[in-house]
C-alpha positions in Angstrom: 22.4 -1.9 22.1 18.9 0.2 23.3 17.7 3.2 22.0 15.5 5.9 23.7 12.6 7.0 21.0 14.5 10.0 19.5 17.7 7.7 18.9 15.3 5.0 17.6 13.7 7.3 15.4 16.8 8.6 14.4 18.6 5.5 13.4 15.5 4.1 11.4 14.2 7.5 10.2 10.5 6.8 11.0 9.6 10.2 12.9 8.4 9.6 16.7 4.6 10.2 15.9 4.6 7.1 13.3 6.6 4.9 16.2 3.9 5.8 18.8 1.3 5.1 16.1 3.1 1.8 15.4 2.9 0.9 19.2 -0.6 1.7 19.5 -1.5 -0.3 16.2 0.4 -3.1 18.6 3.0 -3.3 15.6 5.8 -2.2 17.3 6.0 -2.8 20.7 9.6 -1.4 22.7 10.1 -2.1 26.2 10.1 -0.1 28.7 13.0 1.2 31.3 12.3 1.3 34.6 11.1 5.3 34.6 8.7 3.5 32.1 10.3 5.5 29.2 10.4 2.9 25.8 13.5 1.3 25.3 14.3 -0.2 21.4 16.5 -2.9 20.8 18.6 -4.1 17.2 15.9 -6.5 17.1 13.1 -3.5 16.7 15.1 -2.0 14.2 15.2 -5.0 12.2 11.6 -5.7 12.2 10.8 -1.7 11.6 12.9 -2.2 8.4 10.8 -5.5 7.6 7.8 -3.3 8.0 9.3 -0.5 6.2 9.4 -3.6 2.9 5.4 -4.4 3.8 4.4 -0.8 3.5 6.4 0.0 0.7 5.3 -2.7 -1.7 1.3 -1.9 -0.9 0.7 -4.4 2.2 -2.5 -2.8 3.6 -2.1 -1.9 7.6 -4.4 -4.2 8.9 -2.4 -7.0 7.1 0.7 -5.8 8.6 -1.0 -5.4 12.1 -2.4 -8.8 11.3 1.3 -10.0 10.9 2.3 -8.2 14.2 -0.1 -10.1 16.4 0.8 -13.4 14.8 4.5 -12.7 15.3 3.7 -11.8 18.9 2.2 -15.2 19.6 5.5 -17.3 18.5 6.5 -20.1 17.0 3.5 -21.5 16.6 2.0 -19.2 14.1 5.1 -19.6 11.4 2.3 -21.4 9.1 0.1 -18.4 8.9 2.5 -15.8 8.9 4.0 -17.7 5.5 0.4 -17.8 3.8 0.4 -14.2 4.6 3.5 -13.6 3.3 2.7 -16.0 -0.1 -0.3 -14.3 -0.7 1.5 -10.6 -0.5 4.3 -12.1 -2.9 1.5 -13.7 -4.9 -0.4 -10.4 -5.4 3.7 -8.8 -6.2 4.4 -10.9 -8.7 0.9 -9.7 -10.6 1.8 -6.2 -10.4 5.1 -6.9 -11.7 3.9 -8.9 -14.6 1.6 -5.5 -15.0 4.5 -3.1 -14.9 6.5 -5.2 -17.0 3.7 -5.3 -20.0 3.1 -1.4 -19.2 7.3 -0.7 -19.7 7.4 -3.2 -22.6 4.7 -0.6 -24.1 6.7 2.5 -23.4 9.8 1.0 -24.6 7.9 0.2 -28.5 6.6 3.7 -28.1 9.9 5.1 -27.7 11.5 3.1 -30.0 8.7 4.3 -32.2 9.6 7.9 -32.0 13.5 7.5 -32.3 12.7 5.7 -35.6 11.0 8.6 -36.7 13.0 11.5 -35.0 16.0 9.7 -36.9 13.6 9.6 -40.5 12.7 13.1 -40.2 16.8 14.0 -39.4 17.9 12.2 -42.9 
């Protein structure tokens, strides 16, 4: 299945600016129809949503432009592509250990004031 830009930007829900802006990073790169209007494939949509992940758990944009031109090359960049990747996941797991220590906090502070809303009831 292809997709013009405003079916594109419909299915994924990235707005047409941010897919032009992708392109012109060179992270998202559609081809193009013969009247040179772009033409987006299942296989964009899939890597849009992978990009979508990058974004959302703090990968800068040069790292995911970074990524792009690796994956552009092939194959033979699967090596640093993964140490990309393992350093992301590496730099995740850190700020999950934070968040966990910062809810274990708010959960003792919590529990904290339920013990004494439950005092002060008695």
């Amino acid at each position: 299945m292809h997709y013009s830009i405003s079916e594109f930007s419909a299915l994924t829900g990235f707005s047409i600016h941010t897919l032009r802006f992708y392109e012109k990073e060179g992270i998202l790169i559609p081809q193009r129809r013969a009247n040179n209007h772009r033409c987006y494939s299942a296989r964009d949509a899939e890597w849009v949503t992978f990009i979508t992940r990058l974004k959302e758990t703090g990968m800068p944009l040069k790292s995911i432009r970074h990524y792009a031109d690796l994956r552009a090359q092939g194959e033979e960049t699967a090596q640093a592509r993964m140490d990309l990747l393992l350093a992301h996941s590496g730099e995740l797991q850190q700020q999950i250990a934070v968040l966990n220590d910062h809810f274990q906090h708010l959960e003792r502070k919590i529990d904290y004031y339920r013990d004494l809303l439950a005092t002060a009831a008695i």
